[in-house]
Backbone as CSV, one residue per row, in Angstrom:
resi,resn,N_x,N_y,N_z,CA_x,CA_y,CA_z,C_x,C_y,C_z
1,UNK,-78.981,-83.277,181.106,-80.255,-82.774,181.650,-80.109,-81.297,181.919
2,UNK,-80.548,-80.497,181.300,-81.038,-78.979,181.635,-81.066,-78.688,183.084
3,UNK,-80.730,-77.652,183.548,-81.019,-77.300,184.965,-82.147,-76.198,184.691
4,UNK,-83.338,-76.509,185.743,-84.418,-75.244,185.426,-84.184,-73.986,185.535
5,UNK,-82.837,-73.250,186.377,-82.363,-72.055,186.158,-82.061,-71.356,185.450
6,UNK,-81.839,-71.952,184.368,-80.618,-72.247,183.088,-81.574,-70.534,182.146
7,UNK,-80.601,-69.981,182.127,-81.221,-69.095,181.166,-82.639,-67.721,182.104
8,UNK,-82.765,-68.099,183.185,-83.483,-67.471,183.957,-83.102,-65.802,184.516
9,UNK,-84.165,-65.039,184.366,-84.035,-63.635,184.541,-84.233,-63.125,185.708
10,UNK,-83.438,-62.698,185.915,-83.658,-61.807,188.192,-84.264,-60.729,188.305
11,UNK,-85.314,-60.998,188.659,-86.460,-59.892,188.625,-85.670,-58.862,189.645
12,UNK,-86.502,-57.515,189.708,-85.975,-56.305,189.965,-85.818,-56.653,191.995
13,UNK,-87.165,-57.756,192.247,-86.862,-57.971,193.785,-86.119,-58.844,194.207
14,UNK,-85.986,-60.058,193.437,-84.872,-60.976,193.788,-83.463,-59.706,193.456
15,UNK,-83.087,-59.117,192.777,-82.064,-57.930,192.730,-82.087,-57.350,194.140
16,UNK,-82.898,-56.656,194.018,-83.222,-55.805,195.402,-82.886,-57.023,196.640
17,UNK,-82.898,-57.906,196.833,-82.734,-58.799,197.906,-81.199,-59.349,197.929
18,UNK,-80.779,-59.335,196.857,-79.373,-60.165,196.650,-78.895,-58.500,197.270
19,UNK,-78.684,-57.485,196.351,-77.984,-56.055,196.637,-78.103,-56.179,198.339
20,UNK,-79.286,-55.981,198.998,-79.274,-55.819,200.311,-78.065,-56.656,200.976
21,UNK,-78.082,-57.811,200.962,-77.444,-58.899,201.387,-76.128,-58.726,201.483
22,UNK,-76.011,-58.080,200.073,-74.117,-57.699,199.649,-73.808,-56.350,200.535
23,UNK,-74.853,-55.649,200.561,-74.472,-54.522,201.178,-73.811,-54.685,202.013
24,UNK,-75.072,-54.890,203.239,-75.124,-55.245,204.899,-73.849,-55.524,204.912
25,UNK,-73.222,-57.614,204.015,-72.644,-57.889,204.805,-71.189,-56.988,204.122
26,UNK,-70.931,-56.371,203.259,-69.809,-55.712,202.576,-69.489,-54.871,203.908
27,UNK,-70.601,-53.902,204.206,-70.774,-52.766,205.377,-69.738,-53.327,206.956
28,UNK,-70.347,-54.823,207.490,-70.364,-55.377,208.106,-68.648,-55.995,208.243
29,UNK,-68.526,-56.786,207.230,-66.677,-57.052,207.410,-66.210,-55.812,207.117
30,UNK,-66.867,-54.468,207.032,-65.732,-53.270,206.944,-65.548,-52.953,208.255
31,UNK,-66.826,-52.876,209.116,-66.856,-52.585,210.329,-65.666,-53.612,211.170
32,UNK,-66.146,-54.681,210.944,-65.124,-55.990,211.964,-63.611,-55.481,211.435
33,UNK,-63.510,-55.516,210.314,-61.855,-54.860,209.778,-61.760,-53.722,210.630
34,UNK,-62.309,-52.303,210.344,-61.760,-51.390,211.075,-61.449,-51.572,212.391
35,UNK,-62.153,-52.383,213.559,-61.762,-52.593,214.923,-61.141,-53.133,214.651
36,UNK,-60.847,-54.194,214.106,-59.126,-54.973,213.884,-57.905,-54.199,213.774
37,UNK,-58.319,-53.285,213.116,-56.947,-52.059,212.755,-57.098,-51.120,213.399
38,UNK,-57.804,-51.067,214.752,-57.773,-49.822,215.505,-56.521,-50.180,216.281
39,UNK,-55.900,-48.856,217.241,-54.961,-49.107,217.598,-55.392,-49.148,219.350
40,UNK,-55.030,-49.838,220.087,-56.049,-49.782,221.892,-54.545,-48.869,222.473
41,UNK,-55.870,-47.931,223.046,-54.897,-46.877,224.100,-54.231,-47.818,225.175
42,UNK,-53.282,-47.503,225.303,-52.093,-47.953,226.671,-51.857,-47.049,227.765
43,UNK,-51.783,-47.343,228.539,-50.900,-45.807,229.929,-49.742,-46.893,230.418
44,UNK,-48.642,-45.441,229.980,-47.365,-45.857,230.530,-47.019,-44.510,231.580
45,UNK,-46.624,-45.475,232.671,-46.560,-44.640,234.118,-45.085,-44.386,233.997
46,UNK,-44.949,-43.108,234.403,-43.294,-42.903,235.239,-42.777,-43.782,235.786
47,UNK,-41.674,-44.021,236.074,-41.400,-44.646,238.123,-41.528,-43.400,238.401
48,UNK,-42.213,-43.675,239.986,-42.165,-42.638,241.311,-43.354,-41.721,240.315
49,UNK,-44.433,-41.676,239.650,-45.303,-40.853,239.047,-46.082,-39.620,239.840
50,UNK,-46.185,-40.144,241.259,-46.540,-39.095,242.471,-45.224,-38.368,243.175
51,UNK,-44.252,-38.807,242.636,-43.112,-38.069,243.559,-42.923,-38.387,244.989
52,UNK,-43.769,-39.816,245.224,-43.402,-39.711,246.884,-42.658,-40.486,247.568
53,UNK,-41.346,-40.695,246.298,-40.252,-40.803,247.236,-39.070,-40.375,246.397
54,UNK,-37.860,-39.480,247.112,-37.849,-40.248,248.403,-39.039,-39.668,249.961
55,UNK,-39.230,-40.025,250.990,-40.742,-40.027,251.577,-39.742,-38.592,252.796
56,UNK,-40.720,-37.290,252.475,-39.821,-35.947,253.218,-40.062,-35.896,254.112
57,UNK,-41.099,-37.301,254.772,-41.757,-36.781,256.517,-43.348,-36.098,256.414
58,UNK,-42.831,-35.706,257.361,-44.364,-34.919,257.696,-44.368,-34.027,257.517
59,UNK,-45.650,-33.108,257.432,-45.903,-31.908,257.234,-45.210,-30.459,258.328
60,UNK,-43.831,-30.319,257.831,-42.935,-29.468,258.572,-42.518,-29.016,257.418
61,UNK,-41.785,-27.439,257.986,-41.717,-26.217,256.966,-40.006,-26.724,255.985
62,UNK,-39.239,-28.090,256.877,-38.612,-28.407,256.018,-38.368,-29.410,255.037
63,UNK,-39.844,-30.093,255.083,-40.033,-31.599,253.988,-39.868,-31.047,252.565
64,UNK,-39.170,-31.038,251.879,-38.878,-30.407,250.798,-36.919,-30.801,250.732
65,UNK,-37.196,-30.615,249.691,-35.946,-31.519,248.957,-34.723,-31.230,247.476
66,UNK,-33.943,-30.231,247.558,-33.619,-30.140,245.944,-33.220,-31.124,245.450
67,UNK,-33.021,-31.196,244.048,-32.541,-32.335,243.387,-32.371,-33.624,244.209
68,UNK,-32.939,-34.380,244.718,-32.965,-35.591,245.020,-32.706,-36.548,244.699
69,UNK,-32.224,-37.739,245.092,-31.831,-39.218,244.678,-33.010,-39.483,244.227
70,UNK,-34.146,-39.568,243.898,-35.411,-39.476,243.065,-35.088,-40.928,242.776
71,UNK,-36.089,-42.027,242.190,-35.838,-43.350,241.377,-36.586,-42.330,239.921
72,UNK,-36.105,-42.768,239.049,-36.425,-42.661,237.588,-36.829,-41.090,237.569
73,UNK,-36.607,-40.216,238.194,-36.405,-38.586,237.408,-35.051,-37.958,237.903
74,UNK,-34.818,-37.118,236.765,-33.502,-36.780,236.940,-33.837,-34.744,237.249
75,UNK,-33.683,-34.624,238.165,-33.925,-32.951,238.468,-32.672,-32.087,238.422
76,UNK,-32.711,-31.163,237.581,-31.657,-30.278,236.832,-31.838,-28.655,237.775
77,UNK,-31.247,-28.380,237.795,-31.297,-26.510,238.379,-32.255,-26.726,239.606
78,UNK,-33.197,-25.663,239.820,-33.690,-25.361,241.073,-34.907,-26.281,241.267
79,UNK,-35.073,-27.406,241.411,-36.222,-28.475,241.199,-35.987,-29.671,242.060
80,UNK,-37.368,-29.871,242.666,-36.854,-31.266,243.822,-38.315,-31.684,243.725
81,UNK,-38.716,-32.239,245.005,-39.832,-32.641,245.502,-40.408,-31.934,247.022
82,UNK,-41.614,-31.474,247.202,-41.435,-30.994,248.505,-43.136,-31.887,248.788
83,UNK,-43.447,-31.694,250.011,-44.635,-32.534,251.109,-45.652,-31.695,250.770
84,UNK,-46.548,-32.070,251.158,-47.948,-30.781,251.825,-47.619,-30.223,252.729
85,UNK,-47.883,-29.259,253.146,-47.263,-28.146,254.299,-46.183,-28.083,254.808
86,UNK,-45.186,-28.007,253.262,-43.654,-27.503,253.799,-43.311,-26.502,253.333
87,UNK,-41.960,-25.295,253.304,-42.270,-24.286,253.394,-42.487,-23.859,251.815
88,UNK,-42.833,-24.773,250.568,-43.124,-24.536,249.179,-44.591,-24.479,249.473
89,UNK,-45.372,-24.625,250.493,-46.615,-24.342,250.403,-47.536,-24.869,249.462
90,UNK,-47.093,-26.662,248.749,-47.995,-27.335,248.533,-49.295,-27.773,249.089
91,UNK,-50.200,-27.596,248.532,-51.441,-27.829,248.765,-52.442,-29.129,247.855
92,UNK,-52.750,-29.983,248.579,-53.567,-31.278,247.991,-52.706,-32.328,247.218
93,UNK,-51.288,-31.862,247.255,-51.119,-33.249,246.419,-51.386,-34.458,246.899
94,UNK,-51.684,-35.557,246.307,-51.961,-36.694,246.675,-51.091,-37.710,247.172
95,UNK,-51.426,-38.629,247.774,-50.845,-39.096,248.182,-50.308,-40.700,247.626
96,UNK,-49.558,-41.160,246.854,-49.770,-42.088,246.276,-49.331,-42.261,244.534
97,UNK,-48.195,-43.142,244.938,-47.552,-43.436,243.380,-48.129,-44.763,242.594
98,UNK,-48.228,-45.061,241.337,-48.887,-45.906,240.569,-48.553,-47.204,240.902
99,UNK,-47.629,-47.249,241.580,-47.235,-49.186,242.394,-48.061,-49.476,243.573
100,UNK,-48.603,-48.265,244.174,-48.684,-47.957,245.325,-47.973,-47.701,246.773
101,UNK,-46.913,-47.259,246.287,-46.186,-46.584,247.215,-46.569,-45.016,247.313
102,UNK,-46.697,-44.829,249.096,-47.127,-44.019,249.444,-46.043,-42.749,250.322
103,UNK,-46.466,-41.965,250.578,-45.467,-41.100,251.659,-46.359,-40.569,253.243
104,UNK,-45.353,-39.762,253.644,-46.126,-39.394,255.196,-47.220,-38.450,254.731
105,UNK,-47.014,-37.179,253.885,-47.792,-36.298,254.058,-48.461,-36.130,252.271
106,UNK,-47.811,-37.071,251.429,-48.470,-36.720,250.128,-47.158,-35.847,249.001
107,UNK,-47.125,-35.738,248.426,-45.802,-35.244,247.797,-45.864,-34.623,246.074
108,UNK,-45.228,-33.638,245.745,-45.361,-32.875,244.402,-43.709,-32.555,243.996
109,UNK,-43.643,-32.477,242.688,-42.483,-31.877,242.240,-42.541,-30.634,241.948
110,UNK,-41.411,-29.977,242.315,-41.969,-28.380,242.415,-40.823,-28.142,241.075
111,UNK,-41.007,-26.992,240.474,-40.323,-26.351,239.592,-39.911,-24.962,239.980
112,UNK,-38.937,-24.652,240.421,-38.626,-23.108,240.815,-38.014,-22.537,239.852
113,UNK,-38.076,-21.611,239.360,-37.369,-20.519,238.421,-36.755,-19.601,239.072
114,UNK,-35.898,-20.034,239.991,-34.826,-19.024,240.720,-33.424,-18.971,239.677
115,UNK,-33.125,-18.187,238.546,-32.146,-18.255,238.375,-30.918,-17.619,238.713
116,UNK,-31.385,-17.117,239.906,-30.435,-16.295,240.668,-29.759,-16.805,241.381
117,UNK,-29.916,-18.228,241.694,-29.106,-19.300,242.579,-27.729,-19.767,241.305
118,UNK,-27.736,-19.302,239.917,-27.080,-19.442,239.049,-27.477,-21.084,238.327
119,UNK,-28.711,-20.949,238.448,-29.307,-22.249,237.488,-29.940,-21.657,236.448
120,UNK,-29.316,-21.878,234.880,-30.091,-20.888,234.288,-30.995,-22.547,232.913
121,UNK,-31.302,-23.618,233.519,-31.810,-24.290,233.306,-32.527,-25.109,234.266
122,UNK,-33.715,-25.009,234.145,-34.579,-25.786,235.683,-35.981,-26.729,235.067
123,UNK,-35.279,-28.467,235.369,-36.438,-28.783,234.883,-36.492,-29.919,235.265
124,UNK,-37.402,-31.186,234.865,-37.552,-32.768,235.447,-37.405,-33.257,234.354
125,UNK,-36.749,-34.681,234.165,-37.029,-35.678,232.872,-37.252,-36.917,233.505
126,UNK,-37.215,-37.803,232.479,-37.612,-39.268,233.010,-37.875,-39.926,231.365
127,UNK,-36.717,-40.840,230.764,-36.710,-41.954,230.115,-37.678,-42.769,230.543
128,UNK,-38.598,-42.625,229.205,-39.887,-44.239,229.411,-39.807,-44.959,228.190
129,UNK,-39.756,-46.700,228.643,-39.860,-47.687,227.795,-41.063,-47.977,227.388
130,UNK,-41.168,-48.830,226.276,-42.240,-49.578,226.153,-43.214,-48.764,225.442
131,UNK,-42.703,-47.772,224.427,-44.154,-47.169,223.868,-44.623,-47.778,222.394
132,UNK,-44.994,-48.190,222.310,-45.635,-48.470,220.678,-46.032,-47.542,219.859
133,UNK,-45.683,-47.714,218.197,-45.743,-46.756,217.424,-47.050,-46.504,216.879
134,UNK,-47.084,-44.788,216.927,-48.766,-45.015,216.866,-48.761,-43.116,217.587
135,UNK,-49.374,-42.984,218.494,-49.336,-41.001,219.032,-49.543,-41.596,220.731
136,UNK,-49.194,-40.239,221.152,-48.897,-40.070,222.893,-49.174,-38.631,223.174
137,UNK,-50.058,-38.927,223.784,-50.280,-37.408,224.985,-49.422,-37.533,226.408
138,UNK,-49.760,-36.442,227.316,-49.212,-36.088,228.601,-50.530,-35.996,229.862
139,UNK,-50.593,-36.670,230.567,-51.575,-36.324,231.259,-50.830,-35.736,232.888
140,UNK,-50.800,-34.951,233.422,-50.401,-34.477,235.076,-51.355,-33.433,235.064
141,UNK,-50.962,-33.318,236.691,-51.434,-32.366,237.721,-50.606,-30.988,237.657
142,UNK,-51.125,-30.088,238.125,-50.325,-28.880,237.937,-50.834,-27.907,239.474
143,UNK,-49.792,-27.247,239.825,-50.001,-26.303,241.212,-49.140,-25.091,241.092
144,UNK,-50.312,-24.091,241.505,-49.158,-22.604,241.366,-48.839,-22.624,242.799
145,UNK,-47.548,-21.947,242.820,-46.659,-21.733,244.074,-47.798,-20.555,245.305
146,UNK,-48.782,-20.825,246.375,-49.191,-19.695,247.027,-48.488,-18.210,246.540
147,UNK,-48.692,-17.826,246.225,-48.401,-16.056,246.548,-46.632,-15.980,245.306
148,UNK,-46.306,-16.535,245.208,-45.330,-15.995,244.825,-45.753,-15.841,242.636
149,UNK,-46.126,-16.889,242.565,-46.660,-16.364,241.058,-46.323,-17.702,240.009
150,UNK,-47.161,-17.811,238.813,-46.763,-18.541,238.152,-45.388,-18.976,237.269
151,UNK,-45.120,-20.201,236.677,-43.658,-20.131,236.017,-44.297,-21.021,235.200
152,UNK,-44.618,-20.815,233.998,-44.770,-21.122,232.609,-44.484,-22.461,232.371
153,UNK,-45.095,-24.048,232.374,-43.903,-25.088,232.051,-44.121,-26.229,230.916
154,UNK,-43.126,-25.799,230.398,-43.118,-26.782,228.663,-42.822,-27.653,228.857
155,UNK,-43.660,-28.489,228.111,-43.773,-30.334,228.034,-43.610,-30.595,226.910
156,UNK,-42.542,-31.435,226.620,-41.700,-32.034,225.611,-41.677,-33.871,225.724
157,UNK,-41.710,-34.294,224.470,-41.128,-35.924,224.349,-40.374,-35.712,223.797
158,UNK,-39.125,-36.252,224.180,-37.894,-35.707,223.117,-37.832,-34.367,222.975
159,UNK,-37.714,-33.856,221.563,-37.846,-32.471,220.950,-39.414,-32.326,220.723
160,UNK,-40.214,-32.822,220.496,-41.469,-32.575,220.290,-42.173,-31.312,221.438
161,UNK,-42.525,-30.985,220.982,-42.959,-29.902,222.271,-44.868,-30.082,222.158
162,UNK,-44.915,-30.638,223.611,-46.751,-30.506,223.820,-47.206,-29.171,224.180
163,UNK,-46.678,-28.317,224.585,-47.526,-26.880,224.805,-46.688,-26.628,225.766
164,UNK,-47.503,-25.396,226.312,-46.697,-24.660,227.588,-48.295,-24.327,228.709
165,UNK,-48.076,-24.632,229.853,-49.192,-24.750,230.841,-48.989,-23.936,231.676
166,UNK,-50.281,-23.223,232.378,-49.834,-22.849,233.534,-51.396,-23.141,234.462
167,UNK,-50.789,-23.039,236.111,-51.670,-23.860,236.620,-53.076,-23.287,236.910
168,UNK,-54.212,-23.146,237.473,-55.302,-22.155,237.116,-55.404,-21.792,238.884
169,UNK,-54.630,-22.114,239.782,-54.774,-22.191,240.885,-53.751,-22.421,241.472
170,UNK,-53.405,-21.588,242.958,-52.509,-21.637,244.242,-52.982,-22.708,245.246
171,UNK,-54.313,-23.193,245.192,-54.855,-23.936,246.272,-55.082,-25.426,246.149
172,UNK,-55.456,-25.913,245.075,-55.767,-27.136,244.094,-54.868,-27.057,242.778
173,UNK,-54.900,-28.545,242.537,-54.156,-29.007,241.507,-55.089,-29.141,240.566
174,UNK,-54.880,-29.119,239.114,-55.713,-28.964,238.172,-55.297,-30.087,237.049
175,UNK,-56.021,-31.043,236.874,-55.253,-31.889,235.399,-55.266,-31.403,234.082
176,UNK,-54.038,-31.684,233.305,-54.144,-31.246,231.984,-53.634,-32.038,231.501
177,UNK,-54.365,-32.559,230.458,-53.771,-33.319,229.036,-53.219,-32.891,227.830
178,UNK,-52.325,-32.982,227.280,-51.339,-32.358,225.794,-52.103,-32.772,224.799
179,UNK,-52.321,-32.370,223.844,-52.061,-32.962,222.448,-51.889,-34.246,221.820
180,UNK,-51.999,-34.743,221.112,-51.077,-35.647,220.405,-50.274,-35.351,219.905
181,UNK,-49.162,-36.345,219.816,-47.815,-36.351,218.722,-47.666,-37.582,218.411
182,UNK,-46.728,-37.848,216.941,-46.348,-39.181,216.744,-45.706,-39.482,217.307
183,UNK,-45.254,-40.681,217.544,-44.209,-41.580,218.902,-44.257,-42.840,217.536
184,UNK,-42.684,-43.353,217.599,-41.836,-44.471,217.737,-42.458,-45.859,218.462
185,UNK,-41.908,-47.115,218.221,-41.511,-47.451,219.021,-40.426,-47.825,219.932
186,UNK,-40.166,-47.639,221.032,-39.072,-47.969,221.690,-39.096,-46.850,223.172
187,UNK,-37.954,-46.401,223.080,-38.087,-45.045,224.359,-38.359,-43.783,223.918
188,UNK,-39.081,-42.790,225.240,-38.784,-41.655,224.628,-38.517,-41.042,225.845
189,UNK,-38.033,-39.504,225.936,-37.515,-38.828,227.540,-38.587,-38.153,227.666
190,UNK,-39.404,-38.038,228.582,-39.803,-36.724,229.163,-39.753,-35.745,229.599
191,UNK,-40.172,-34.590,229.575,-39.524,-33.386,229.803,-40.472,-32.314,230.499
192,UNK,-40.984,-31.958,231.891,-41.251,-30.774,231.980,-40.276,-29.412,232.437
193,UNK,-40.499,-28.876,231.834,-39.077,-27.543,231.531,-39.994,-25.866,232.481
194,UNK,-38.954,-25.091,233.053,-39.371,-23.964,233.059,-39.333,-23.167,232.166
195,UNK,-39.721,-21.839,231.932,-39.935,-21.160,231.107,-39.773,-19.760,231.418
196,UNK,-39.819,-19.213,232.634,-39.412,-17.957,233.470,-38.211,-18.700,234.295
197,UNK,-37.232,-18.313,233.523,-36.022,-18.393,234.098,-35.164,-16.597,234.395
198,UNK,-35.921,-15.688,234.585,-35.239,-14.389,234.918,-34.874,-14.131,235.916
199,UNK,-34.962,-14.832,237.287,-34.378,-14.449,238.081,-34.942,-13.924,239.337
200,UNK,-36.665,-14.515,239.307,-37.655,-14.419,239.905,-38.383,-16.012,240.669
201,UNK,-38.299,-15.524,241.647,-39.235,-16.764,242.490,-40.224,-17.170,242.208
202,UNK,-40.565,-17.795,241.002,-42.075,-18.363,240.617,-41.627,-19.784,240.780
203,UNK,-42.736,-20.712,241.077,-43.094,-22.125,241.237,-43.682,-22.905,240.729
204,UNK,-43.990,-23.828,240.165,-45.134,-24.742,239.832,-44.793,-25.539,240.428
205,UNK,-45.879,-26.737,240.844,-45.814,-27.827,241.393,-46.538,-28.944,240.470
206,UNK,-45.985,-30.331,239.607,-46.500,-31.408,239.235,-46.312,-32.798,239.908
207,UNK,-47.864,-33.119,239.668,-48.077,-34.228,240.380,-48.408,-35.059,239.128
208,UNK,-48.669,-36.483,239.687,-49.705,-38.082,238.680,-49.485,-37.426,237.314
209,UNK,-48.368,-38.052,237.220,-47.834,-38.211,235.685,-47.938,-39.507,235.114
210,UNK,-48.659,-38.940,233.963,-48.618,-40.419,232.871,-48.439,-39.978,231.833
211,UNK,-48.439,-40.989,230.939,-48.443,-41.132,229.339,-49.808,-41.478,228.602
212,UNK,-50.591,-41.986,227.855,-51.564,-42.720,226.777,-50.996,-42.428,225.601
213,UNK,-50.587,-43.828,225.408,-50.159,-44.127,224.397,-50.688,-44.784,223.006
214,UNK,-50.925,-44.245,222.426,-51.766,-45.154,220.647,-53.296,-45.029,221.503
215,UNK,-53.767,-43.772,220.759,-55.268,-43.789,220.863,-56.299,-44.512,220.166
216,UNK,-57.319,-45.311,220.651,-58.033,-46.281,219.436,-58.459,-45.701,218.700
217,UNK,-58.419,-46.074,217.229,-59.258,-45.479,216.159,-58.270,-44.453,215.678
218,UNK,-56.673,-43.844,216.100,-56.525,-42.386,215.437,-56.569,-42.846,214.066
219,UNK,-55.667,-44.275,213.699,-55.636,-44.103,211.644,-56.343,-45.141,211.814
220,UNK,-56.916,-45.422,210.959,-58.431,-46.191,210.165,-56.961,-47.494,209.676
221,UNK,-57.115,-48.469,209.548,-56.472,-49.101,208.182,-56.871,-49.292,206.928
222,UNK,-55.845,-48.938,206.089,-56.036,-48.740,204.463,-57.258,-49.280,204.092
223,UNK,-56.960,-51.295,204.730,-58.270,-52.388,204.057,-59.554,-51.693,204.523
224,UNK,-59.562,-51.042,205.626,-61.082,-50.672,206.319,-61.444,-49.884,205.167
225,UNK,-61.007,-48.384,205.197,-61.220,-47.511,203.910,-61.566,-47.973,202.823
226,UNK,-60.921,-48.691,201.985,-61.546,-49.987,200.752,-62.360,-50.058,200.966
227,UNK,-63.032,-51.193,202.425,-63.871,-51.574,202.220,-65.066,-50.781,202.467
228,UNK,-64.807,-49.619,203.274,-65.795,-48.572,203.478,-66.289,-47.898,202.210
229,UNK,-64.906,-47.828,201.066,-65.320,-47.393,200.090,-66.342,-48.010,198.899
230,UNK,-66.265,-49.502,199.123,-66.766,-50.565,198.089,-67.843,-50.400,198.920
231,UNK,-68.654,-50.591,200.176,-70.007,-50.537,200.874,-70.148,-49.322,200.317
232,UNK,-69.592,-47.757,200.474,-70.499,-46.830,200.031,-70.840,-46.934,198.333
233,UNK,-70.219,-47.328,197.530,-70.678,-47.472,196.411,-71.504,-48.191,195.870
234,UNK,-71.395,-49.978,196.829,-72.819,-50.571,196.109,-73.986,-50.032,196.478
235,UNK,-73.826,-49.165,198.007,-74.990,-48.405,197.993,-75.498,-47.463,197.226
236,UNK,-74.892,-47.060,196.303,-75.102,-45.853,195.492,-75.621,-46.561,194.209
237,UNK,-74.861,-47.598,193.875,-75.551,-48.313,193.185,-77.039,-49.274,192.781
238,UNK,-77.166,-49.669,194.398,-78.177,-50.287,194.513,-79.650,-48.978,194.416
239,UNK,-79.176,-47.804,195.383,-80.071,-46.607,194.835,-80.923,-46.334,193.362
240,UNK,-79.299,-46.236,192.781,-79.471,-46.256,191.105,-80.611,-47.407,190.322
241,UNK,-80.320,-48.402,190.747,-81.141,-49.273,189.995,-82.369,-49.614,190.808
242,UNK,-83.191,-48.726,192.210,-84.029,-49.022,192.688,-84.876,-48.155,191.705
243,UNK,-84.297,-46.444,191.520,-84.628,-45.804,191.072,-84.910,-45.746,189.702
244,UNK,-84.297,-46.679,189.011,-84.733,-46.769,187.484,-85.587,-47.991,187.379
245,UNK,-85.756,-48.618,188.301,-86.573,-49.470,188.341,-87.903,-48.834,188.747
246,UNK,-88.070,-48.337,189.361,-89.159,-47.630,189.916,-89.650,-46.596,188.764
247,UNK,-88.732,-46.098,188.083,-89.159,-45.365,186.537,-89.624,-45.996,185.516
C-alpha cells in the first residue's frame, strides 16, 4: 500500500516552518551547552584573611606586632600586623576574619619599607589550597601609612605578577581587584611584596584578602562554539532560501 506522502513536495512554508524549528532548537541546546561548560566563580579565603590574630588588644600606641606567630602568613623583613590606633596609625580596618574570628580593636597587615633596620626584603605570603584550573584574581584592602608616604606593593601568585598598587588614601581603606591569570589546579603562594625598599619609612597597610577563582563564562567550550557555529549558519541559510523564495 502506497503511503500518501510518498513522493510529496515541501512547499516554501512548510520549509520555512521546519527551518524555524531547527533553528530555535539548534540555538537553544547551544545555549544549555555553553552554561554547562561555563566555569562557576569560587572564593578561596586566606586563614586569618583580616589579620586579627594574633588579637594586639586595644587601641594603644603599642598594639602592633613584627613578624608574628600569625596562623597561615608567613611575614619576612619589616612586616607584622598592627590594631586601629596604634602607633602605625591604622585607620578603619575592620574588624573580622572570614571564620569569624574577631579582635579587640580591628586589625591590618602593615608593610614597612624600612630597609635600614637591614631587611632588604619586606613582604607577606600565604600557601592556598584548593584552586581549580581555570584563572584567579586578588581581591584586598589597601591603607597608606598617615603622613609618612606610600610604598608601592606587588602582588604575585607564584611568579605571576598581578600589578603593583598603591593605596589612594591615609584615612580609609580602598579595595582593589588584580587581573586575571591562569592558575593550575592544586596550590598556589601568595605574595604581597614591597617595592620601596631604599631605606625610607613608607607603609602600606592590607586588609580582607581573598582569591576568585575560575570566572563563569572566561572559555566558552569547544561543543558550545560548534554549536553556535551550526545555529549561525542555518540561519544564514534559512535567510538565503527565504530570499530566493521571495524572488
Amino acid at each position: 500500500m502506497a503511503h500518501a506522502n510518498v513522493g510529496r513536495v515541501i512547499s516554501n512554508e512548510d520549509w520555512s516552518a521546519i527551518m524555524k524549528r531547527f533553528v530555535i532548537g539548534l540555538a537553544g541546546l547551544a545555549v544549555l551547552t555553553g552554561a554547562a561548560g561555563e566555569i562557576n566563580a569560587g572564593i578561596i579565603y586566606p586563614v586569618n584573611n583580616g589579620f586579627e590574630v594574633p588579637n594586639l588588644g586595644a587601641s594603644t600606641f603599642f598594639a602592633f606586632a613584627y613578624r608574628p606567630a600569625a596562623p597561615g602568613w608567613t611575614f619576612t623583613g619589616s612586616t607584622g600586623i598592627a590594631a586601629n590606633g596604634s602607633g602605625f596609625t591604622v585607620v578603619g580596618a575592620t574588624n573580622g576574619n572570614h571564620d569569624g574570628t574577631t579582635s579587640t580593636s580591628g586589625q591590618a597587615a602593615f608593610i614597612q619599607a624600612f630597609a635600614g633596620s637591614g631587611f632588604t626584603s619586606n613582604f607577606i605570603s600565604q600557601s592556598l589550597s584548593g584552586f581549580s584550573s581555570g584563572f584567579a584574581s586578588v581581591t584586598f584592602s589597601i591603607e597608606q601609612r598617615t603622613t609618612i608616604g606610600n610604598n608601592p606593593i606587588d602582588v604575585k601568585l607564584d611568579s605571576q605578577d598581578l600589578g603593583t598598587y598603591l593605596a589612594s588614601s591615609s584615612s580609609s581603606f580602598n579595595t582593589i581587584t588584580t587581573p586575571l591569570v591562569a592558575v593550575t589546579a592544586g596550590s598556589h603562594t601568595l605574595y604581597f611584596i614591597s617595592t620601596n625598599n631604599a631605606g625610607v619609612d613608607v607603609t602600606q597597610f592590607i586588609d580582607n584578602v581573598s582569591v576568585t577563582n575560575n570566572v563563569a563564562g572566561a572559555v566558552p567550550e569547544p561543543a558550545s562554539l560548534t554549536l553556535f557555529g551550526l545555529a549561525s549558519m542555518s540561519l544564514l541559510g534559512y535567510g538565503w532560501r527565504r530570499r530566493k523564495a521571495a524572488a
